[in-house]
C-alpha positions as CSV (number, residue, x, y, z in Angstrom):
1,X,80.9,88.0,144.0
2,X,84.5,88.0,142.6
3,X,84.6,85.8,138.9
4,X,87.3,83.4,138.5
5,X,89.7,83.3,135.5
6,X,91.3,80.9,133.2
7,X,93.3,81.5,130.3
8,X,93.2,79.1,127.0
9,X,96.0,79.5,124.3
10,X,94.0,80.9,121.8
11,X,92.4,83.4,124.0
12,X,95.7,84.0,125.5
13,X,97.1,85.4,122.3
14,X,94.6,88.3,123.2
15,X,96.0,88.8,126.8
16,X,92.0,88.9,127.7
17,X,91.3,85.7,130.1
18,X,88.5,83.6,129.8
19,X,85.6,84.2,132.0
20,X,84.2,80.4,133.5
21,X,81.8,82.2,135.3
22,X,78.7,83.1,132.7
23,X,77.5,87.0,132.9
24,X,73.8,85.3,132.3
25,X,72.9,81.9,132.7
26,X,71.7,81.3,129.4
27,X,75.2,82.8,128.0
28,X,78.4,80.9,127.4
29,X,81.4,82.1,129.2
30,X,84.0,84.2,127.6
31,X,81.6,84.8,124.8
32,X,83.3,86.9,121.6
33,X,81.1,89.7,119.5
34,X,82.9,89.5,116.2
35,X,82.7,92.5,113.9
36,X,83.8,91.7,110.8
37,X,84.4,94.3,107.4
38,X,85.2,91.5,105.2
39,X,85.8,94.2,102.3
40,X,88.5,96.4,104.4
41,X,90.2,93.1,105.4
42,X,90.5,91.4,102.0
43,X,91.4,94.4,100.2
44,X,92.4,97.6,102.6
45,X,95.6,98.7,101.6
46,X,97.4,98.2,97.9
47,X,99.9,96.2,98.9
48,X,97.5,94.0,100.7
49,X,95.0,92.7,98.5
50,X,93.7,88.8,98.9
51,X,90.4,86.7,98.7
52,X,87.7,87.0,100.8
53,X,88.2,83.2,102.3
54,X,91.9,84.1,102.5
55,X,91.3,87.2,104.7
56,X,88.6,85.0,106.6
57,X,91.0,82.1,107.3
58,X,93.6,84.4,108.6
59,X,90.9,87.2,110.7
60,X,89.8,83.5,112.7
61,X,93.2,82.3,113.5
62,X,94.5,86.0,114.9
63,X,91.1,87.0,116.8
64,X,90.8,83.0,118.5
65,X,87.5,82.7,117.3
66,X,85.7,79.9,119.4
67,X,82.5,78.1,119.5
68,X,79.6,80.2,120.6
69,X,81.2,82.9,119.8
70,X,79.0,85.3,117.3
71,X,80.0,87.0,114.1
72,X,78.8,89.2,112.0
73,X,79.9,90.1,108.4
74,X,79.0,93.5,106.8
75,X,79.5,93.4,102.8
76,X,77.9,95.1,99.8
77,X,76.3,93.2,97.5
78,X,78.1,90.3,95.9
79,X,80.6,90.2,98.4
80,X,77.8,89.7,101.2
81,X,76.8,86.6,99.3
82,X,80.0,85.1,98.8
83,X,80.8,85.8,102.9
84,X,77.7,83.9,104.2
85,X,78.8,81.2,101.8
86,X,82.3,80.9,103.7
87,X,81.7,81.5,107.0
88,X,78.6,79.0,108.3
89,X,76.5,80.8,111.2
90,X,77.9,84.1,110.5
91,X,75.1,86.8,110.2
92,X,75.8,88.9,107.1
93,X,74.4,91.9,106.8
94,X,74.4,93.5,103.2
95,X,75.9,97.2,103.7
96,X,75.8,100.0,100.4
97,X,77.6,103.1,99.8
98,X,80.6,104.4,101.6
99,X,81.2,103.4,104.6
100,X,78.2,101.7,104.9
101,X,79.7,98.1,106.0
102,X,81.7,99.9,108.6
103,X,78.3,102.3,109.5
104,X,76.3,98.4,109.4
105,X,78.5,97.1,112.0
106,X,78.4,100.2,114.4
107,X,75.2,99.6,114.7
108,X,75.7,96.3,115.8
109,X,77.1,98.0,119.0
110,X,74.8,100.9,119.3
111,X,73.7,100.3,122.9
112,X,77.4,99.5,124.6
113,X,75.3,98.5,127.8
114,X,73.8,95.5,126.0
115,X,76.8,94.3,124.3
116,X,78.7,94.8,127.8
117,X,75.6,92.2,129.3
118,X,76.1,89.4,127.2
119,X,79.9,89.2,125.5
120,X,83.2,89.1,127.2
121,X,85.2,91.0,124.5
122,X,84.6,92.5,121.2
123,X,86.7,91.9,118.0
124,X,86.7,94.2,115.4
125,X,87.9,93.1,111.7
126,X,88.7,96.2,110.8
127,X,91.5,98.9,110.6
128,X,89.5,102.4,109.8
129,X,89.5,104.5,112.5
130,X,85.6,105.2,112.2
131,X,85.4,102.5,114.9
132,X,87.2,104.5,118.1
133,X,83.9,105.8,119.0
134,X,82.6,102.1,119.6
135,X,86.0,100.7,121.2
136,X,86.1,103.3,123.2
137,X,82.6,102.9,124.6
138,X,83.0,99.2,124.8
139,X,86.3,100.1,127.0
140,X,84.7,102.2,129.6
141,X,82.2,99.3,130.0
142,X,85.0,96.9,130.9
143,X,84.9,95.0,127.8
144,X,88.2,94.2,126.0
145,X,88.3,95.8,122.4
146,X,90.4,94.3,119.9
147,X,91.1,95.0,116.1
148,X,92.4,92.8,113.4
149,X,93.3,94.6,110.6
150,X,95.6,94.4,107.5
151,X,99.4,95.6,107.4
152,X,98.7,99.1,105.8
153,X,95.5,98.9,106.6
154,X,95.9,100.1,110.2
155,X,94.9,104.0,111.5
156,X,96.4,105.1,114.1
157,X,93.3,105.8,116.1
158,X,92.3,102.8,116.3
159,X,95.7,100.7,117.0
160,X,95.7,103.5,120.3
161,X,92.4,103.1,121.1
162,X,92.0,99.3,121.3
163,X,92.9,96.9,124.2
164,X,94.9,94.1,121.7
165,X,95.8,94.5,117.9
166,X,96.8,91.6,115.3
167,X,97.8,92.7,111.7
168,X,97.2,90.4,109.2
169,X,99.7,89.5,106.8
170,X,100.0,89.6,102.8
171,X,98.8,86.1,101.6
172,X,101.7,85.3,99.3
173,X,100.3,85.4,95.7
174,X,101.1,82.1,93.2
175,X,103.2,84.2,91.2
176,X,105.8,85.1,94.0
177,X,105.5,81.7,94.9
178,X,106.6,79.8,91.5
């Protein structure tokens, strides 16, 4: 049985139509896993440093986050709490040492298969190119992979490997504004 397509304007942005037609009944269609590394996105790169509802604020707007879409938020420590206090519904799971939010949120797509079953596409808020395994995997499965990432925050591997990329911008700071 062939699925039908239709493509929204935020979804559109991703060049990944929406499914209408549910993979499972008890699933909404065009349903988005959202992998967020709120530490890489709020402070990656030097040049690119802003607060966590800043990078939050920017990472929904670029990756069309919908309702019934799922997101989860990998942190250390304080920066855990402070994300499930600024996104509502997110799951947050606390993350320690290096790598370990980015190592938390592989996990989260350790059986491809499974993801492939019950989300339409993936989103990854993250630029480090520990994730190509994953997008790659997701890929081969027929599930769109994008990455959000900040400017200078971006490897290489990962901008090839993934189906759509948005870069987030520097938030301009108060000072450069006055």
């Amino acid at each position: 049985m062939l699925a039908s397509f239709k493509v929204s304007a935020a979804r559109s942005l991703c060049l990944v139509p929406d499914r209408v037609v549910p993979r499972a009944k008890h699933l909404p269609a065009g349903r988005t896993l959202h992998l967020v590394d709120i530490e890489n996105l709020a402070g990656a790169a030097r040049e690119y440093r802003c607060s966590a509802a800043e990078a939050l604020a920017q990472y929904r707007a670029l990756a069309g986050v919908q309702e019934g879409d799922h997101v989860v938020i990998a942190a250390g420590g304080l920066m855990a709490f402070r994300a499930g206090n600024l996104w509502a519904g997110a799951r947050v799971v606390a993350a320690r040492g290096v790598n370990g939010a980015d190592l938390a949120l592989i996990n989260e797509v350790s059986v491809p298969e499974c993801i492939a079953a019950r989300f339409d596409r993936v989103v990854i808020g993250s630029g480090d190119g520990i994730f190509v395994e994953s997008i790659n995997a997701l890929r081969r499965l027929g599930i769109p992979v994008g990455v959000v990432a900040p400017i200078g925050g971006l490897s290489a591997h990962s901008y090839r490997a993934a189906s759509f990329v948005r870069v987030m911008l520097p938030a301009i700071s108060h000072q450069e504004a006055a």
